[in-house]
N, C-alpha and C positions, 0 to 999 in steps of 0.2 A: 743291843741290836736285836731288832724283831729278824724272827726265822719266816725265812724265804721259801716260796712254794717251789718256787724255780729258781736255785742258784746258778747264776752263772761261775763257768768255770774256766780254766785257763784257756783251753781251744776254743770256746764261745767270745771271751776276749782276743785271741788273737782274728778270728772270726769281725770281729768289729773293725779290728785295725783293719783289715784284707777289704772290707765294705769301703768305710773310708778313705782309703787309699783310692779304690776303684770310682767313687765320686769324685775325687779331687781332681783325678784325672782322665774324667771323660768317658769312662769304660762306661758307666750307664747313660739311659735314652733322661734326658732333663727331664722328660716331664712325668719320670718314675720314680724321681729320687724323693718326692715325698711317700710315695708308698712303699719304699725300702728303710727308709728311715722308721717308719711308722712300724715293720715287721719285724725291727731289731727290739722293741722293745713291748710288745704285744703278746699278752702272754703274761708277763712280770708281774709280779703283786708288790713286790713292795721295792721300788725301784734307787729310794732315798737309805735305805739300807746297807746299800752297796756298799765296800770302800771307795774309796773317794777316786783313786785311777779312774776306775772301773766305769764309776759315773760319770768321770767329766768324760770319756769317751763318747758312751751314750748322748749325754748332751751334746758334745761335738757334731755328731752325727745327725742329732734332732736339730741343729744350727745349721748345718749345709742342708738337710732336708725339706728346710721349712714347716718343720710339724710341731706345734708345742702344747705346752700342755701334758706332754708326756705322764706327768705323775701324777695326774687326776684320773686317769683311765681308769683302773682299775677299782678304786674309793667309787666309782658313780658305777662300774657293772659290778660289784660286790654289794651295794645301795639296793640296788633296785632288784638285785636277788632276794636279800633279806624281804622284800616288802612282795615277792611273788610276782617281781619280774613288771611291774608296770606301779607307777606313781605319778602324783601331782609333782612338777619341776622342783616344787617350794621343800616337798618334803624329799624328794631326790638329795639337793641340793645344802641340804642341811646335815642330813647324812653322810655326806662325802667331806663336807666340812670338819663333821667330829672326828670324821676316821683320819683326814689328814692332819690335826691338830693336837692326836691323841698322841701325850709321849715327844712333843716334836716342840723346837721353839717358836713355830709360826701359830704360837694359839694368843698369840698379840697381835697378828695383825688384821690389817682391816680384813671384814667379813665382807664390804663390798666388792675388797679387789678379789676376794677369791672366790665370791659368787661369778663374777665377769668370767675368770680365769677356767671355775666349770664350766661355762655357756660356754665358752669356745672350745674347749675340751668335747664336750656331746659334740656340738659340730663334727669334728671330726669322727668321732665314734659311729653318728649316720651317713660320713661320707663311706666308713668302710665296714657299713650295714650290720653296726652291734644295735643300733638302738634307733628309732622312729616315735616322730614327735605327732600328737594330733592337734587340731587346731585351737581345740581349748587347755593344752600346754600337760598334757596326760606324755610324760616318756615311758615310752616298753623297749623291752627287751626281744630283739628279731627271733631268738633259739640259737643266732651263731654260737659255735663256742669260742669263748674268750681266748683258752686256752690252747691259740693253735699257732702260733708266733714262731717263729724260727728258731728260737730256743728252747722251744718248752719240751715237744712230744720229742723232737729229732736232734740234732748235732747237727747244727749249719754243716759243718764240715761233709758229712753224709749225703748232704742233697745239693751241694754246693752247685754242681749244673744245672739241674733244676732251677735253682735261685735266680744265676747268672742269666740264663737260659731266657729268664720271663721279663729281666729288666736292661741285658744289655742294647749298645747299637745296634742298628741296621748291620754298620760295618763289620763291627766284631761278630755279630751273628754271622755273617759271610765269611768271615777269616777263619771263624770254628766252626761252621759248617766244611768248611775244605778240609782243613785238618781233621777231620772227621769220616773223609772218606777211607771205605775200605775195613773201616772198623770191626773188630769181632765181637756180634753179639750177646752179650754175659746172658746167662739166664741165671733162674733163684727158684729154689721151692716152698711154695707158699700151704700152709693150712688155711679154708674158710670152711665155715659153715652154711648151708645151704636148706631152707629153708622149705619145706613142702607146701604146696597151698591149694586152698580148695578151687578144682574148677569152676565146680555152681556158683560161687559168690565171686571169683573172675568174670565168667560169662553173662554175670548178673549184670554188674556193673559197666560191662560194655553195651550192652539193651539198652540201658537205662540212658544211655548217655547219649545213643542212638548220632554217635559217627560224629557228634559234638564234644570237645573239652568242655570239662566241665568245670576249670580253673578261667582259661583265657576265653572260652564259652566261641569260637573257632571251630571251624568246620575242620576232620581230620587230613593233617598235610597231606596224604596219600592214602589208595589201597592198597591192600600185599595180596598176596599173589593170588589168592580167591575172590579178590573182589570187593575186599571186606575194606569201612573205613580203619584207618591203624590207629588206634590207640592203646595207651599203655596203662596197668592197671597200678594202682597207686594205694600205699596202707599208711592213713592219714599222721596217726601215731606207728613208726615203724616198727616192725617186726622185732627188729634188734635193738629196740628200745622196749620190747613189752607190750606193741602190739595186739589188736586180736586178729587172725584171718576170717572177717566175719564185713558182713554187708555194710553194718553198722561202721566197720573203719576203709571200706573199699572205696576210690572215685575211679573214674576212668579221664585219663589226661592225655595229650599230644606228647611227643617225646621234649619239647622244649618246654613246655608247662614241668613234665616230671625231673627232667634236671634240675629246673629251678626251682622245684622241692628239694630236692637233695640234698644242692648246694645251699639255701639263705633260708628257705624251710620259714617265711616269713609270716607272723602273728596273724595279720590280716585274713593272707593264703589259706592258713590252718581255720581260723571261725568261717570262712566261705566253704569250705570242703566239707565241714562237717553237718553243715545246712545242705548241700547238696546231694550227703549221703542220707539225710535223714531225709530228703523229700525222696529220695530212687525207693525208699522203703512203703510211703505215704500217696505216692502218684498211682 
């Protein structure tokens, strides 16, 4: 048995049963239960590893979800890492093949059904923004991380509201919204780090962008309270990734442009920012 990046363990399995139950029985909105399915097992590198309970649950889960494909995920975002994150389909696709046929008894079977069996796998992986196709068949890699699945960083258990919170009913949102009132606030103490940054190349890059995004390329939603357009300053490559605070990595973006850095931080996003930091240097 190949060693697992992320083993599941006994509260992550009963974790599964507590999902599936709550599908079976309604507690989720239908038209969530593929992207709860798809989060049970997101994350997992090698998911044919498992023992066998363990897996037929998973697949359980991926059968009332409607999500399949499950154990191609990772073989096609591990692929396309090795090759730096963008490839032609053909050699994606080939790579994900050896990695699933390495060690396993499916190295007999047909290469066409398990080509098919990738394509609809990617599918999925661009509906939940790992990967983006271009029109001459080039897949990249968005910068999501793989690695953020409900098992991986956290303990279902731990965020289990949270979870329930994003996929149940109407109803049951009502039901524990009431049961809810009156609640005592928990608090927690947190360590961050905080990062200094230069005003000049802040201030720069708000000139430069002169009250326009320069992502969505949008006039700024608002002034703040001087009058000023509001935009938010943005480090193309972040900070807490090794960033520089320097002109060279600074845009100025809308607040809904800068979330959506944040959040999917997407390839395209990234080569546009950085053409339009290097023209605020050039104009």
């Amino acid at each position: 048995m190949r060693d697992m990046a992320h083993e599941i363990g006994l509260k992550e399995s009963e974790a599964i049963h507590e999902i599936i139950k709550n599908i079976e029985e309604g507690v989720y909105r239908n038209e969530a239960v593929s992207d709860i399915t798809f989060e049970i097992f997101e994350g997992l590198m090698d998911i044919e590893s498992l023992p066998e309970k363990k897996k037929q649950e998973i697949e359980k889960a991926t059968h009332i979800g409607r999500v399949s494909g499950y154990r191609f995920f990772s073989p096609i975002i591990n692929s396309l890492k090795e090759i730096g994150g963008s490839g032609k389909s053909s050699e994606v696709v080939f790579r994900a093949i050896e990695k699933i046929t390495v060690d396993k008894k499916e190295s007999s079977l047909n290469k066409t059904k398990l080509k098919n069996q990738i394509e609809r796998a990617k599918g999925h992986l661009s509906k939940y923004g790992y990967i983006y196709s271009n029109p001459i068949g080039v897949w990249n890699l968005t910068g999501k991380n793989w690695e953020s699945g409900i098992f991986s960083s956290q303990n279902y258990n731990e965020t289990k509201d949270k979870f329930d919170a994003q996929y149940i009913t109407d109803e049951e949102l009502i039901k524990r919204v009431k049961q809810s009132i009156n609640n005592v606030v928990k608090t927690t103490q947190i360590t961050t780090n905080i990062y200094k940054r230069n005003h000049y190349v802040t201030q720069f890059a708000r000139r430069k962008a002169k009250g326009t995004c320069q992502l969505c390329e949008e006039t700024a939603p608002f002034n703040d309270r001087e009058g000023r357009p509001y935009l938010e300053t943005h480090h193309i490559v972040w900070l807490s990734a090794g960033g520089d605070d320097s002109a060279e990595n600074v845009v100025a973006l809308c607040p809904n442009c800068h979330a959506k850095m944040h959040i999917l931080n997407v390839d395209s996003d990234i080569e546009k920012l950085k053409i339009k930091a290097g023209e605020n240097l050039t104009a």
